[in-house]
C-alpha positions, 0 to 999 in steps of 0.5 A, a space after each residue: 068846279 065844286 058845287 056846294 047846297 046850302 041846308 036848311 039850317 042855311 050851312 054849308 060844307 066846303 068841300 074836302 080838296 078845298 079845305 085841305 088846300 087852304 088848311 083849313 081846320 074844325 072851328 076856324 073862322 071866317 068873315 063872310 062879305 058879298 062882292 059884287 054878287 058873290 060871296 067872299 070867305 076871308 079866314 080871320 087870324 089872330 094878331 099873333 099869327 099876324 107878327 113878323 109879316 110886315 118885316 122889311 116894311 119901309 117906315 120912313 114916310 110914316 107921318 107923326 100924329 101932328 102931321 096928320 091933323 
């Protein structure tokens, strides 16, 4: 298990066996969210990075905007 301390500045450093796992870089960011007591670092990407990974996504129950109304 890897213990963290919160500074007085209230930061935090994730420690390197971590970020080396997930990838993560200087300057990456992150939404910050508790769940059920516990806190919750999901990596925030850009719409760009996002492209392609839907492929194969079945659209056909899709509903057109006067359906849904």
């Amino acid at each position: 298990m890897n213990t963290v301390t919160v500074s007085s500045k209230y930061q935090v450093v994730i420690p390197e066996k971590i970020r080396q796992a997930m990838g993560i870089k200087p300057g990456q960011k992150f939404e910050v969210m508790e769940f059920e007591g516990c806190l919750e670092f999901v990596p925030v990407k850009n719409v760009k990075s996002l492209r392609g990974s839907l492929k194969g996504l079945d659209t056909k129950d899709v509903r057109e905007k006067e359906d849904r109304l």
